[in-house]
C-alpha positions as CSV (number, residue, x, y, z in Angstrom):
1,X,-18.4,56.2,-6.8
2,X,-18.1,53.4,-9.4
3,X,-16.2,50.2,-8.6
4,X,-13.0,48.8,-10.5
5,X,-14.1,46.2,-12.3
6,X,-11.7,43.3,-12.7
7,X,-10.7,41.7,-15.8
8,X,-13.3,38.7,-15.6
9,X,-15.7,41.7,-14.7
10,X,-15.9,41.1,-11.2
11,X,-15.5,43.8,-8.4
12,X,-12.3,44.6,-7.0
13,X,-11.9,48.1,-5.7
14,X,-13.3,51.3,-5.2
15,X,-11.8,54.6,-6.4
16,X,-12.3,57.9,-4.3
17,X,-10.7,60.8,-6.6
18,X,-10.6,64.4,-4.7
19,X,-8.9,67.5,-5.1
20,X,-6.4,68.8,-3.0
21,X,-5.5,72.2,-4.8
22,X,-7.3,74.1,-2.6
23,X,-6.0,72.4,0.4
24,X,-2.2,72.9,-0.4
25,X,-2.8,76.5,-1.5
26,X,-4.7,76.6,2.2
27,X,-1.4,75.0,3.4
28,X,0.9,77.1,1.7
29,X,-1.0,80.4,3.1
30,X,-0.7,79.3,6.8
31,X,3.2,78.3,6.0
32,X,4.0,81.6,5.1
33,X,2.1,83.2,7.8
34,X,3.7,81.0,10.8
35,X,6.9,82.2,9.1
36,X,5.6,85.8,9.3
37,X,4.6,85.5,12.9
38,X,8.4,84.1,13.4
39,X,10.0,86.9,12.1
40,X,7.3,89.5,13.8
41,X,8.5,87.6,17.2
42,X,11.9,88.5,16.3
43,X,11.2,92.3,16.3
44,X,13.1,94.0,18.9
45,X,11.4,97.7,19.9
46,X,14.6,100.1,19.7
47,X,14.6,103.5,21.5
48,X,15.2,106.5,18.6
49,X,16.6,109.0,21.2
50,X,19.0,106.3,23.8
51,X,19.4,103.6,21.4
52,X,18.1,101.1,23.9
53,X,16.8,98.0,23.1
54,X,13.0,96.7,24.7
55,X,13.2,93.7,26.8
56,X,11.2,92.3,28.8
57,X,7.9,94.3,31.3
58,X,9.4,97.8,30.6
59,X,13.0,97.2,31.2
60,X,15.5,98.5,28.2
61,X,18.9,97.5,28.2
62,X,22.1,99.2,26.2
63,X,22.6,97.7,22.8
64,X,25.8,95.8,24.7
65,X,23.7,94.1,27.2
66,X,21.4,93.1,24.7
67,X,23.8,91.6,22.7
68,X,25.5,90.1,25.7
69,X,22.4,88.4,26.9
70,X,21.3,87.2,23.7
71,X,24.5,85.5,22.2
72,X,25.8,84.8,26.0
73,X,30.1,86.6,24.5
74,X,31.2,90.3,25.4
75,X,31.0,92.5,22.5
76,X,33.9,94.2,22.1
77,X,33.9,97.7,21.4
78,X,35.6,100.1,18.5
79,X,34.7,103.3,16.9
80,X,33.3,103.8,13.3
81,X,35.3,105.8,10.4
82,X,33.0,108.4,10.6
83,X,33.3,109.3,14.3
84,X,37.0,108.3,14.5
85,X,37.9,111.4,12.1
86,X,36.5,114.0,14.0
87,X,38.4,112.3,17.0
88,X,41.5,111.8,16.2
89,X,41.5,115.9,14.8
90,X,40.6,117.1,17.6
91,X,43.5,114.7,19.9
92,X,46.3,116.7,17.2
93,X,44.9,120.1,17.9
């Protein structure tokens, strides 16, 4: 390290000049990967066959109760287009 010379020539400071590329790069990797582990922690394991959602030690609850728990309302309930068809032939028959 060289010193900063003043204008009469004597000392004034000293200069330390290092790189940080690396480092942000280093920072911007674990950014991304703390967001990753966020969104993994968001997963929510969903049975295929009773559409159940896993909570927590074991216990699955109905999409509903889920729902309910999580966002503290009721969820109110209603049937899709595609189901409603079928229904609402078979009430005219």
């Amino acid at each position: 390290m060289r010193p900063i010379l003043a204008a009469d020539g004597s000392g004034a400071e000293s200069l330390a000049i290092r790189d940080l590329t690396a480092k942000k790069a280093a920072e911007r990797r674990l950014a991304a990967a703390l967001e990753d582990v966020g969104r993994l922690r968001n997963l929510v394991p969903t049975c295929t066959w009773y559409k159940k959602l896993g909570a927590d030690a074991g216990f699955w609850a109905s999409v509903e109760e889920h729902l309910t728990h999580v966002t503290g309302h009721d969820i109110p309930h209603g049937m899709c287009p595609e189901r409603c068809a079928p229904v609402l032939e078979q009430m005219q028959r």
